[in-house]
C-alpha positions in Angstrom: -7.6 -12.0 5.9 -4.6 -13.4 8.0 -1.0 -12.1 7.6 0.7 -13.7 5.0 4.6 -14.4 4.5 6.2 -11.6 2.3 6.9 -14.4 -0.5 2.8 -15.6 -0.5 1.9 -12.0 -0.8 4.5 -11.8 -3.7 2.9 -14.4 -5.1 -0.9 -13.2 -5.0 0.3 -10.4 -6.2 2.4 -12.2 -9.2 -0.7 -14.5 -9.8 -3.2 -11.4 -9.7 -1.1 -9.5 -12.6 -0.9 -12.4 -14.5 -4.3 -13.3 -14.8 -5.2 -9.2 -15.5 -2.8 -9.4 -18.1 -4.7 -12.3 -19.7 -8.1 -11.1 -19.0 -6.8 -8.0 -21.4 -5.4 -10.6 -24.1 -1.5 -9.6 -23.7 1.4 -11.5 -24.3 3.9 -11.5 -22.2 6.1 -10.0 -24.8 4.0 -7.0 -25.9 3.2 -6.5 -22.3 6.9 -6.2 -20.8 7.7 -4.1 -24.4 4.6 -2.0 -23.7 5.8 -1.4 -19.8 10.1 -1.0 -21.1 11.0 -3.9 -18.9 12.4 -6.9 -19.9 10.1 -10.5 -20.7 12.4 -12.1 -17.4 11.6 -8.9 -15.4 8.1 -9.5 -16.0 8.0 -13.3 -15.5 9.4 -12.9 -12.2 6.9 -10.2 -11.7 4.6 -12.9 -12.3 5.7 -15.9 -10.7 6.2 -14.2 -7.3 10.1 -14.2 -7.4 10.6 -9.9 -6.6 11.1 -7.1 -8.6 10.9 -3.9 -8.3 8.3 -1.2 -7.3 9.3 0.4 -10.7 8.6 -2.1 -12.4 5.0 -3.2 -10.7 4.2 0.3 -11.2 5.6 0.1 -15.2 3.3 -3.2 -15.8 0.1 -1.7 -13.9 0.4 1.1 -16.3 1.0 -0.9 -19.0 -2.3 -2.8 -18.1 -4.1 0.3 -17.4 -4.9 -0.4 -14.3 -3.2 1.9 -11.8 -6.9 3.3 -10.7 -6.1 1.2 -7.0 -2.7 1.8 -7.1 -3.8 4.7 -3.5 -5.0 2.0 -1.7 -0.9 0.3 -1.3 -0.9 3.6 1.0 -3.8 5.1 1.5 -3.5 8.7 3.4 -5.3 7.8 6.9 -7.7 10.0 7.1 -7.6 11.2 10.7 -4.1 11.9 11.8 -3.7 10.5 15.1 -0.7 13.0 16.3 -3.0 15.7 15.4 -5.5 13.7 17.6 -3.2 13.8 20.5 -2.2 17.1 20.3 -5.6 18.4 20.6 -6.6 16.8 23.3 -3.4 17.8 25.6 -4.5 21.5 24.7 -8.4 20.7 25.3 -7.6 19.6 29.2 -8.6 21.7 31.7 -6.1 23.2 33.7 -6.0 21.8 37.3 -5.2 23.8 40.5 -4.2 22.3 43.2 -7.1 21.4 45.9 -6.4 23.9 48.5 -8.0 22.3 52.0 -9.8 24.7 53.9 -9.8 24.5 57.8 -12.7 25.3 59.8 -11.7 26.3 63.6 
């Protein structure tokens, strides 16, 4: 998936919660009353016009559906300082090449 602008991805994501809202038969009313944000709040939500993480968060619960809500910011799994560190303390330790002369 290409990068998208910040307002397309607002607007997936607005387009996304409105047709799980739908697929779950709730108003927009009961929905923004069931999440204690207001009916604009969630239109916005909807229509890809910002909001807030509070109340993204407020209307996935409301919707029962925060069960992907890890994968915004998933924990990596490997932590690549710990990576690094590792290997500085796994190098050998190098003398210096002393050059032997044969006379």
């Amino acid at each position: 998936m290409p990068f998208k602008s910040i307002d397309e991805l607002q607007r997936s994501l607005g387009e996304q919660l409105h047709s799980l809202r739908l697929a779950k038969n709730l108003d927009q009313h009961t929905t923004a009353e069931k999440a204690g944000i207001s009916e604009k709040a969630l239109r916005n939500l909807e229509a890809g016009r910002g909001s807030t993480v509070e109340s993204l968060l407020r209307v996935l619960k409301a919707l029962d559906s925060l069960e992907g809500i890890e994968m915004l910011a998933p924990k990596p799994s490997v932590n690549p300082l710990a990576l690094l560190r590792n290997a500085k303390m796994r190098q050998r330790v190098r003398h210096p090449r002393t050059v032997q002369r044969h006379d």
